[in-house]
VEXDREN-2710 file (C-alpha; in Angstrom, 1 decimal):
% VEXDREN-2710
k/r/px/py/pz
1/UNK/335.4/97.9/258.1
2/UNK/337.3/98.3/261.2
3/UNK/336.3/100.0/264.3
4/UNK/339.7/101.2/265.2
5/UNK/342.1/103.7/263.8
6/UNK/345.1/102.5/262.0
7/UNK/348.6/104.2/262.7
8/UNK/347.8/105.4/258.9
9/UNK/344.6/107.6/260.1
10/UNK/347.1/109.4/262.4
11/UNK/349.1/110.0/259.8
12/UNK/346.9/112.2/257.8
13/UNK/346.2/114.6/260.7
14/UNK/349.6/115.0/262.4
15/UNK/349.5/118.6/261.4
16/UNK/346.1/118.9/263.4
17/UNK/347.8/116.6/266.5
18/UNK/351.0/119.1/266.4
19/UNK/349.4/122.7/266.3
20/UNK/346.9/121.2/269.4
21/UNK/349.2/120.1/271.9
22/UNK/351.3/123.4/271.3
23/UNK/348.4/124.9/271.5
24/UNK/347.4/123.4/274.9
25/UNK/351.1/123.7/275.7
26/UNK/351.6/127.9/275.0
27/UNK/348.2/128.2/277.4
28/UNK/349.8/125.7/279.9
29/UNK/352.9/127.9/280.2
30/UNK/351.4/131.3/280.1
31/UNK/348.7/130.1/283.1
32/UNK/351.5/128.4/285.2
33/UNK/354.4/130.3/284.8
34/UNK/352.7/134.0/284.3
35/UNK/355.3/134.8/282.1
36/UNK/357.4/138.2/282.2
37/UNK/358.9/139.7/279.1
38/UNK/361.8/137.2/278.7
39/UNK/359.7/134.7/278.7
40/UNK/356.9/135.7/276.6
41/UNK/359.4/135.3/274.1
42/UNK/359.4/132.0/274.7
43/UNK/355.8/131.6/274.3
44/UNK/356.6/132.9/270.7
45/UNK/359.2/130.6/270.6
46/UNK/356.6/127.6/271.2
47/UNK/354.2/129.3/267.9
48/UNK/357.2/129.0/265.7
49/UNK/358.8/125.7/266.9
50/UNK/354.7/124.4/266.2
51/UNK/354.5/125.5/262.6
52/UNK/358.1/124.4/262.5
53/UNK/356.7/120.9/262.8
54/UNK/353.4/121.8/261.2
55/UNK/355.4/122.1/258.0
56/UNK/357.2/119.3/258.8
57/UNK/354.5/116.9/258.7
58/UNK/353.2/118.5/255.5
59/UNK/356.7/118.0/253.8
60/UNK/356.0/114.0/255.0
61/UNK/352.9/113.3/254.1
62/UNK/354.3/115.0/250.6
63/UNK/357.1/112.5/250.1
64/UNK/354.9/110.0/251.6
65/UNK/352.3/110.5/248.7
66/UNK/355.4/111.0/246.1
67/UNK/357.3/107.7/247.6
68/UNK/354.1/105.5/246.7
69/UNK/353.1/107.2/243.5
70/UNK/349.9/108.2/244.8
71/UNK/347.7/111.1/244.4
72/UNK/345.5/111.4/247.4
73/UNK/345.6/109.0/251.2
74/UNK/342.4/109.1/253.2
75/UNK/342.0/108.4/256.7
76/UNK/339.6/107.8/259.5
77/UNK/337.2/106.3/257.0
78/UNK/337.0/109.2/254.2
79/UNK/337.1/111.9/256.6
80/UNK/340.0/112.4/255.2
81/UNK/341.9/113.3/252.8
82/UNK/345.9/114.0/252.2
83/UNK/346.2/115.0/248.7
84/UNK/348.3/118.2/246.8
85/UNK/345.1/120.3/247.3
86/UNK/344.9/120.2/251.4
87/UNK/349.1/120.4/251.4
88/UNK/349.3/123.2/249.3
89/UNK/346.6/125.1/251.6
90/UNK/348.2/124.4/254.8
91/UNK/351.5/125.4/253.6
92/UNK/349.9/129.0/253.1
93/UNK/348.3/128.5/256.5
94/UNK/351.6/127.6/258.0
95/UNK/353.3/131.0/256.5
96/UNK/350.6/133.4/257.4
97/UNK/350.4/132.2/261.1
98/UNK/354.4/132.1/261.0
99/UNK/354.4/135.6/260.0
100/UNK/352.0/136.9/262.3
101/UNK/352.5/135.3/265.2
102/UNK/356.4/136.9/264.9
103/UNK/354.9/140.5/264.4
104/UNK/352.1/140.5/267.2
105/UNK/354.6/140.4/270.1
106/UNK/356.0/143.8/269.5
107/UNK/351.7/144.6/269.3
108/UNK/350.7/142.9/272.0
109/UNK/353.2/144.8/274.0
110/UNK/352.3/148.3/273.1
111/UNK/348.9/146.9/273.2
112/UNK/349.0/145.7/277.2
113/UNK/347.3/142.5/276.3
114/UNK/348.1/138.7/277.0
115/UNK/350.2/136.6/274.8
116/UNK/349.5/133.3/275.7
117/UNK/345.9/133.5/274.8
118/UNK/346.7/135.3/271.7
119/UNK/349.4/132.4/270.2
120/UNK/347.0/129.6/271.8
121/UNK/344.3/131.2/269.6
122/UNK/346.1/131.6/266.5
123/UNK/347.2/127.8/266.7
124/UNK/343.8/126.6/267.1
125/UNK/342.2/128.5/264.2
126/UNK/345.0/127.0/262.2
127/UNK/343.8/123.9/263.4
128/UNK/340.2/124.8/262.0
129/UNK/341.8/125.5/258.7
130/UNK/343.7/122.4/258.6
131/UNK/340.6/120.4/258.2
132/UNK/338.9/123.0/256.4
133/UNK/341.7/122.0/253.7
134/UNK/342.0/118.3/254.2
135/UNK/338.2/117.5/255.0
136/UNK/336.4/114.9/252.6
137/UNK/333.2/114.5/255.0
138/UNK/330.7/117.5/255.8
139/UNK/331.1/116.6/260.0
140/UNK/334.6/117.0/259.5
141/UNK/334.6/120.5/257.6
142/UNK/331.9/121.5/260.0
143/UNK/333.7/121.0/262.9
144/UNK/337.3/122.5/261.0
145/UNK/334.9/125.8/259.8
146/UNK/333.9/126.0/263.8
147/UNK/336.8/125.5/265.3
148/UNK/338.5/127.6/263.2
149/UNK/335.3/130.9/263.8
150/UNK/335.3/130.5/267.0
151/UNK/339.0/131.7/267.2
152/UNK/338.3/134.6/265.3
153/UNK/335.3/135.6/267.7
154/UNK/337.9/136.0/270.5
155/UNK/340.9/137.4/268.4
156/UNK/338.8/140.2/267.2
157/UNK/337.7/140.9/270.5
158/UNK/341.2/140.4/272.0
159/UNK/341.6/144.3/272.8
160/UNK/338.9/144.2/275.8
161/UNK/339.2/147.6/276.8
162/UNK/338.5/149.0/273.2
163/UNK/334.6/149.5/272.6
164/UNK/335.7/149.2/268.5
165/UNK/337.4/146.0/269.1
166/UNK/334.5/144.8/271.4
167/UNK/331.9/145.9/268.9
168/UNK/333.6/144.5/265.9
169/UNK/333.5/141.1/267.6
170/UNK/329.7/141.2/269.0
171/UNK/328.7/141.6/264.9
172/UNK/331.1/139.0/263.6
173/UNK/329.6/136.3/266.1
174/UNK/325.7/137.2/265.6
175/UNK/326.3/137.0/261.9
176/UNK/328.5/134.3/261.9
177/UNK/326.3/132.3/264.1
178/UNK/323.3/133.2/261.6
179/UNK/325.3/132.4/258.6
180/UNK/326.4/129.0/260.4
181/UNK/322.9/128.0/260.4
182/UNK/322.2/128.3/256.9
183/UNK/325.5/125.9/256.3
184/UNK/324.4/123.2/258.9
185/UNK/320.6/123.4/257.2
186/UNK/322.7/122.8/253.6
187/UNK/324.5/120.1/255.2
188/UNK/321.4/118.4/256.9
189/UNK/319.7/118.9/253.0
190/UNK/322.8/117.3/251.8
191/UNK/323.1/114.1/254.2
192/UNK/319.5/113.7/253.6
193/UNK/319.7/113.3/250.1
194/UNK/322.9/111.1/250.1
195/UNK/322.1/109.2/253.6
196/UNK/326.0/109.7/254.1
197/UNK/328.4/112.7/255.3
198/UNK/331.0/111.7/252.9
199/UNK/331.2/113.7/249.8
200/UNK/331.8/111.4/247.6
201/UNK/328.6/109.7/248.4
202/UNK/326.6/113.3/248.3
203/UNK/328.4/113.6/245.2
204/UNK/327.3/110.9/243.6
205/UNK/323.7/111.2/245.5
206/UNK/323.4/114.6/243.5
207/UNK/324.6/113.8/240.2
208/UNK/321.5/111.1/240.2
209/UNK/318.7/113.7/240.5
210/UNK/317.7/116.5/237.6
211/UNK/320.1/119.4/238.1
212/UNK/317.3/121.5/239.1
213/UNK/315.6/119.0/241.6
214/UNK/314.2/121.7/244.4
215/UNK/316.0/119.7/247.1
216/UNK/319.1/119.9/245.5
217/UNK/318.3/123.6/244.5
218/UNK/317.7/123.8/248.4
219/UNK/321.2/122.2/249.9
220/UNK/322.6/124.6/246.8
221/UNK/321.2/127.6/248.3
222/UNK/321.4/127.0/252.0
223/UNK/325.0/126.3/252.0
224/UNK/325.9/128.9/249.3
225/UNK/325.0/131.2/251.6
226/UNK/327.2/130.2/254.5
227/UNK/330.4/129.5/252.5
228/UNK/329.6/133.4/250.8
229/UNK/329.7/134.8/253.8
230/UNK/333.0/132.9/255.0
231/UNK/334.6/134.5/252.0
232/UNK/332.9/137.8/252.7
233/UNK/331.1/137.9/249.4
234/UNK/328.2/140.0/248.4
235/UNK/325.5/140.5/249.7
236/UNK/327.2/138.4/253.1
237/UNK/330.1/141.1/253.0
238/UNK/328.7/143.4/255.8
239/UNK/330.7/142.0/258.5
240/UNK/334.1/142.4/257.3
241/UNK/335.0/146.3/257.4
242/UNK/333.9/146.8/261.1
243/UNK/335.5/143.2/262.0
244/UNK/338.5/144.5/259.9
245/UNK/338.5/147.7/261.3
246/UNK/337.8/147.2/264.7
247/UNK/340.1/144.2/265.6
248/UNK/343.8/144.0/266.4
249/UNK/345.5/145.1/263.3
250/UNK/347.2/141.3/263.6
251/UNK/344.5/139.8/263.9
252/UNK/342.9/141.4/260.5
253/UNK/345.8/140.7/259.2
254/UNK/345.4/136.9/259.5
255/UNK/342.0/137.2/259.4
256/UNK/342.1/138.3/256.1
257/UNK/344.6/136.0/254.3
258/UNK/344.3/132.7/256.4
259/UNK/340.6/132.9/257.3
260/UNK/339.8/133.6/253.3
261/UNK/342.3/131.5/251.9
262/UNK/340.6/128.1/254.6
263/UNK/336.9/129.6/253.3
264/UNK/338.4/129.5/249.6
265/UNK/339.7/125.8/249.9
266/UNK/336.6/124.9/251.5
267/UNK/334.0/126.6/249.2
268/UNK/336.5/124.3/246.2
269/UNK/336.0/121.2/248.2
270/UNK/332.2/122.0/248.2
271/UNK/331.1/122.9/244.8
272/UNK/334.0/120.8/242.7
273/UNK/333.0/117.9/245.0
274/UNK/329.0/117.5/246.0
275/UNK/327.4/120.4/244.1
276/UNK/329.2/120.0/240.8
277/UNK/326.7/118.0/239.0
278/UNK/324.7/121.0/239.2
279/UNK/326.8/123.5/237.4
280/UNK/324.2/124.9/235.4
281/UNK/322.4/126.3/238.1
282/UNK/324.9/127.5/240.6
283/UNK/327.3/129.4/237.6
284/UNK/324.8/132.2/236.9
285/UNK/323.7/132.8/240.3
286/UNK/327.9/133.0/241.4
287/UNK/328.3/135.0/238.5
288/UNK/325.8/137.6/240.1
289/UNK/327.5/137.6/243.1
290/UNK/330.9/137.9/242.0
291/UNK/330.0/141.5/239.5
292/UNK/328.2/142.1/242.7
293/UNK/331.0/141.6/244.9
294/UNK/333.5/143.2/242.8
295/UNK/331.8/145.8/242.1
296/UNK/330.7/146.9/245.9
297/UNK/333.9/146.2/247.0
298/UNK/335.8/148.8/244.9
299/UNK/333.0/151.2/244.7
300/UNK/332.7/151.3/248.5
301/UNK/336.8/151.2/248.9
302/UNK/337.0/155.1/247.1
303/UNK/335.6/156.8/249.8
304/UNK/337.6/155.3/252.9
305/UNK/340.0/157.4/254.6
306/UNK/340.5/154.2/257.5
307/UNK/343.1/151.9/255.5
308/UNK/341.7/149.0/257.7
309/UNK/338.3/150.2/255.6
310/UNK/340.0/150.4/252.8
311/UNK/342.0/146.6/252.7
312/UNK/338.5/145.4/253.9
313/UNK/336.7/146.4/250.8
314/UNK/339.7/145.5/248.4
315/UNK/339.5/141.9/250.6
316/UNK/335.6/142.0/249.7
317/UNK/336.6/142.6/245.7
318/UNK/339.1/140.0/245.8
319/UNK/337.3/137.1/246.7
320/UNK/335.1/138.5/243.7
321/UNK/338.0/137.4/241.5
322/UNK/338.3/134.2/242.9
323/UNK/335.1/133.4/242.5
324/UNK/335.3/133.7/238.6
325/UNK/338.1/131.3/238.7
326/UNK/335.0/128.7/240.2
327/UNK/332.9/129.9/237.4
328/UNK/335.5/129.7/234.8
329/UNK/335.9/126.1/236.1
330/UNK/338.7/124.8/234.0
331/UNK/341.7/123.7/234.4
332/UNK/343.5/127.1/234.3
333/UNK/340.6/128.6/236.3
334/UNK/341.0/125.9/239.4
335/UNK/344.4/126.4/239.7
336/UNK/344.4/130.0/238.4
337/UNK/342.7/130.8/242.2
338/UNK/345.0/128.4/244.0
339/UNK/348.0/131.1/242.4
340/UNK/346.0/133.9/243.3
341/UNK/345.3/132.5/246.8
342/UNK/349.1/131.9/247.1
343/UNK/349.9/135.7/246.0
344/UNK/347.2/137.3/247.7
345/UNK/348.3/135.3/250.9
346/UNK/351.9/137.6/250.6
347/UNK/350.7/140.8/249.4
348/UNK/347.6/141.4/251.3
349/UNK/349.4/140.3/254.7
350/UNK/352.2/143.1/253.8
351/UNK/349.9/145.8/253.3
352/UNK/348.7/145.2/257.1
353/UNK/352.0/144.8/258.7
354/UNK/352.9/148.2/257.3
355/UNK/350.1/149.7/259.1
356/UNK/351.6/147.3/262.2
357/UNK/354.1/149.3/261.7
358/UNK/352.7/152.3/262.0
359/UNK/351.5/151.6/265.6
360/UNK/352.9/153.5/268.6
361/UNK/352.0/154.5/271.8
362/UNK/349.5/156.7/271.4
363/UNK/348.9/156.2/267.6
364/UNK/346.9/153.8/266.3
365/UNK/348.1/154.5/262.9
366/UNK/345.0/153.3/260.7
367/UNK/344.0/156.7/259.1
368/UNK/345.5/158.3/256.0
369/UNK/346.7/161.2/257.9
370/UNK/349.1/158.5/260.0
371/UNK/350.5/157.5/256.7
372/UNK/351.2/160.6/255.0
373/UNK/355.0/161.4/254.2
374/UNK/355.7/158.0/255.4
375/UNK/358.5/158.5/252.4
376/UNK/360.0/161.6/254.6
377/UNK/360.5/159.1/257.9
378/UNK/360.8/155.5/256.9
379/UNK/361.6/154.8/253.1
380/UNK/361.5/151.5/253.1
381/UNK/358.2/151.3/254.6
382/UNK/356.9/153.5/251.4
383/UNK/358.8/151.0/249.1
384/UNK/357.3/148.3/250.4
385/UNK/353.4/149.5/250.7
386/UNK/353.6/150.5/247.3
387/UNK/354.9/147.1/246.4
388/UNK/351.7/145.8/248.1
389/UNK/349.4/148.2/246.5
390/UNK/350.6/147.9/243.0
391/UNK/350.4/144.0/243.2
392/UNK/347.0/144.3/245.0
393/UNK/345.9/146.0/241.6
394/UNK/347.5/143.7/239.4
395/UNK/350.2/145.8/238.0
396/UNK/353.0/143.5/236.7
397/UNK/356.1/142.8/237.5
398/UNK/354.6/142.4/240.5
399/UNK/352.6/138.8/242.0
400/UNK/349.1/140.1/241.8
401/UNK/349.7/140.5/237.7
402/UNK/349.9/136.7/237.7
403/UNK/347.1/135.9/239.7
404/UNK/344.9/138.1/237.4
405/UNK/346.0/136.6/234.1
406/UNK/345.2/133.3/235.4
407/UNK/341.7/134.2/236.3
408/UNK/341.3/136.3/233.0
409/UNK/342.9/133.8/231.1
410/UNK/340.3/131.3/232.2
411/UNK/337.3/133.8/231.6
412/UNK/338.3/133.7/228.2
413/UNK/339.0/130.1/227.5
414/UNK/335.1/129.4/228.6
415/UNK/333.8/131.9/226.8
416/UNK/333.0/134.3/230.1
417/UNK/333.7/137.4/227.6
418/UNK/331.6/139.7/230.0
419/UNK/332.7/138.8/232.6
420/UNK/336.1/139.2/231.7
421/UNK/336.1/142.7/230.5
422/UNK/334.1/143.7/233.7
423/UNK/336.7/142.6/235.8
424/UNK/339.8/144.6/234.1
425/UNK/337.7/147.5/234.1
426/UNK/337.2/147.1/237.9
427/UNK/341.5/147.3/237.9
428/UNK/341.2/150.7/236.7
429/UNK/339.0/151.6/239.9
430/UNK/341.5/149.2/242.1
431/UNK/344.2/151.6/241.0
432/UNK/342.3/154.4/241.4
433/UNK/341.9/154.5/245.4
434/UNK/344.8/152.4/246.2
435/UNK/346.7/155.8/244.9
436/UNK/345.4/157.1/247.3
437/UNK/347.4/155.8/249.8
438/UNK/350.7/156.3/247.7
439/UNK/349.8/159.7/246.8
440/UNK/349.4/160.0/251.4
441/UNK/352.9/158.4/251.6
442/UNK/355.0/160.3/248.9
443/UNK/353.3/163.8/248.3
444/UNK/351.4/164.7/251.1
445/UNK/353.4/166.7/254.4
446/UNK/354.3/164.7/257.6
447/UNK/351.2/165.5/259.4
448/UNK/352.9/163.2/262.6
449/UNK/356.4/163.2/263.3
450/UNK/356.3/160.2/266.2
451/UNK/359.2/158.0/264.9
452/UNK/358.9/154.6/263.6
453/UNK/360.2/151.9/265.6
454/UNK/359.6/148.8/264.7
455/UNK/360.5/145.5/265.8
456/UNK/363.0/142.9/264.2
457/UNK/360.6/140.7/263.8
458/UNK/357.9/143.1/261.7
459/UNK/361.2/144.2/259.4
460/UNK/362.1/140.1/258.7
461/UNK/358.0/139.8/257.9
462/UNK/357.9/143.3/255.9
463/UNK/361.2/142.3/254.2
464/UNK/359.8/138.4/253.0
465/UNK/356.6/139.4/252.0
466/UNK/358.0/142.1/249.6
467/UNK/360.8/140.4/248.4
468/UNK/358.0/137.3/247.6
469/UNK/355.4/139.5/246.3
470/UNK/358.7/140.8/243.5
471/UNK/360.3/137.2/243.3
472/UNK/356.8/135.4/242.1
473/UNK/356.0/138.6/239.6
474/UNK/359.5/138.3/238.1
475/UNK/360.4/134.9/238.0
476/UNK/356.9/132.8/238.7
477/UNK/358.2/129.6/237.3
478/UNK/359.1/127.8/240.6
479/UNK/356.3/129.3/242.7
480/UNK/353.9/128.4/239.7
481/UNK/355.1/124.9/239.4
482/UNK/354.3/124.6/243.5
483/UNK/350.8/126.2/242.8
484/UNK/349.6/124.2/239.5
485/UNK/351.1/120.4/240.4
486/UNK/349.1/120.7/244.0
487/UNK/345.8/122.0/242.6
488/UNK/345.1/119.6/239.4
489/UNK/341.8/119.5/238.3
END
């Protein structure tokens, strides 16, 4: 084996090389030049000409994998790993950071904070995420889940002068930190038991030794409990409405989609990969946590009259339904959460960015009373949120239908009857306090009359998410080919 890198090892992480050095290069400007207004824009203008390229290399390494009638290319010794799975993932990442990136300068501005940090930040998370999605070897996912937390432990805190803001970061890094120990333990477990990082070889390690060797029941647990908690899971949920709540709406806005979506792709890459083998005992314990998990999260959500508090606890019920795509574990189940990922990724973020919207001055715009009679002052807004909501219930024609009759579907092709009927009836309570909100925005009296101004940029982002959220309800075909050739299992 070679000790040096090949030309072909670069290859497979020029998505990573790109959103770095424009990373480097947006906090290089902003320390250099101290930008004024005009040219903050063209900080923003260095975020999107980044994931302009970040796609870029994605679509290559696509047609690179295509040209050569191969499935998968692995770098840097097994590290890793350039297959439909990883490409499919960072073209989400790609779309959620464009997106936000393009409404947080109108918030930043209101908001008196820095934008260099901020874009530098998002880039370097997405970074994270990229080998999150692409990692084959537990150092490299490691390192990919770090980078990618350590972000989010600033961005959450990025509004200094907010005790909320300040608050919701201090809990986010304690637990995070404690939850990071628990994976590194796993991960220690893991190389002892294979005497190799790669996860092939703890894969095959594993499958050697009885399913419910107290070792492997060990690594099972230990790092079970650090990817739950990535993915805000019950009982490891507690962090996410006050992190939610308390940071930037932007921020929870990416926080919500891109962070879960990486967690999702690296919780896949985990238990299809290393802890597969030992399927029997990890399916009943994750079915616990996902009736857990969905049930907390929409029994807690009734009560909220915070819509941060609110999307946090729908968040916490929604990676409940992905998990019983894992359990379901077929086909249809594997690539049933890839389409919910990819539908959740639109409709979640557009739910936030209308309560961007709603942020003035002297408003913060979070509470149900800031939302009601939304319909009286800006229509479209309504529209749109009601859009969001529906789909985030799984009412069809809308995206989120889909994503639910995947995950159904695959319940009942293994036999997971239970399971099934528990989560539709869970819908029913979805639909229950997500009216809540539409009931704010189209019956109840303007309670605030402060106009709503929004930016161009937040109207573009409103405008795609909405239209995508309709488009892949009504005709899914193209978005479902993208979704079901990447993720094969």
């Amino acid at each position: 084996m070679s000790q040096f890198y090949t030309v072909t090892d670069h290859f497979t992480i020029v998505p990573a090389i790109v959103l770095a050095l424009f990373g480097c290069a947006v906090l290089l400007f902003d320390f250099w030049l101290f930008p004024s207004p005009r040219q903050r824009k063209g900080l923003l203008m260095f975020v999107v000409l980044a994931e302009a390229f970040t796609g870029w290399g994605l679509w290559r390494q696509q047609a690179w994998l295509a040209s050569n009638g191969v499935s998968e290319l692995t770098g840097f010794h097994g590290s890793v790993t350039v297959d439909g799975f990883g490409i499919f993932f960072n073209a989400i990442f790609v779309v959620a950071a464009l997106i936000v990136a393009v409404v947080s300068y109108k918030y930043l501005e209101i908001a008196g904070e820095h934008h260099g940090e901020y874009y530098g930040l998002i880039l370097f998370a997405q970074c994270g995420m990229y080998f999150l999605a692409a990692g084959t070897d537990l150092v490299t996912l490691f390192i990919g889940l770090e980078l990618m937390a350590l972000c989010f432990y600033v961005m959450v805190g990025f509004l200094r002068t907010d005790k909320r803001s300040n608050e919701a970061a201090l809990k986010y890094l304690l637990l995070g930190a404690f939850s990071t120990g628990f994976l590194a333990y796993g991960f220690s477990v893991m190389y002892g038991i294979a005497g190799s990082t790669k996860l092939a070889a703890v894969s095959s390690a594993i499958a050697a030794r009885p399913a419910w060797d107290p070792v492997v029941f060990l690594a099972l647990a230990t790092t079970s409990v650090g990817l739950l908690f990535k993915i805000s899971a019950v009982p490891f949920h507690m962090w996410a409405p006050d992190a939610y709540e308390g940071a930037p709406t932007t921020v929870t806005a990416y926080l919500s989609v891109a962070s879960k979506a990486a967690s999702i792709a690296f919780l896949l890459r985990i238990f299809l990969g290393p802890l597969a083998s030992a399927r029997q005992v990890w399916e009943p314990l994750l079915s616990a946590v996902a009736v857990a998990t969905l049930t907390l999260g929409n029994l807690a959500a009734i009560n909220q009259t915070n819509i941060k508090r609110l999307l946090a606890y729908s968040s916490i019920s929604h990676a409940g339904y992905m998990l019983l795509g894992l359990i379901a574990g077929n086909r249809t189940g594997i690539n049933g959460i890839a389409v919910y990922v990819m539908v959740y990724t639109f409709m979640n973020l557009g739910a936030f960015l209308v309560v961007v919207a709603l942020r003035r001055s002297n408003i913060i715009g979070e509470e149900l009373d800031d939302i009601a009679g939304l319909m009286h002052k800006n229509p479209g807004y309504a529209v749109l949120m009601l859009i969001f909501l529906l789909s985030l219930a799984g009412i069809p024609p809308t995206a989120g239908f889909l994503g639910k009759y995947y995950i159904f579907l695959a319940l009942i092709q293994t036999g997971h009857y239970t399971l099934a009927v528990i989560a539709t009836l869970y819908v029913a309570v979805a639909l229950y306090y997500y009216f809540k909100v539409v009931r704010s925005m189209f019956i109840s009296e303007v309670t605030e009359k402060t106009p709503i101004a929004s930016s161009v940029g937040l109207r573009l982002a409103l405008g795609v998410s909405g239209l995508l959220t309709l488009a892949i309800g009504i005709y899914p075909e193209p978005f479902l080919r993208l979704a079901l050739t990447s993720v094969v299992r």
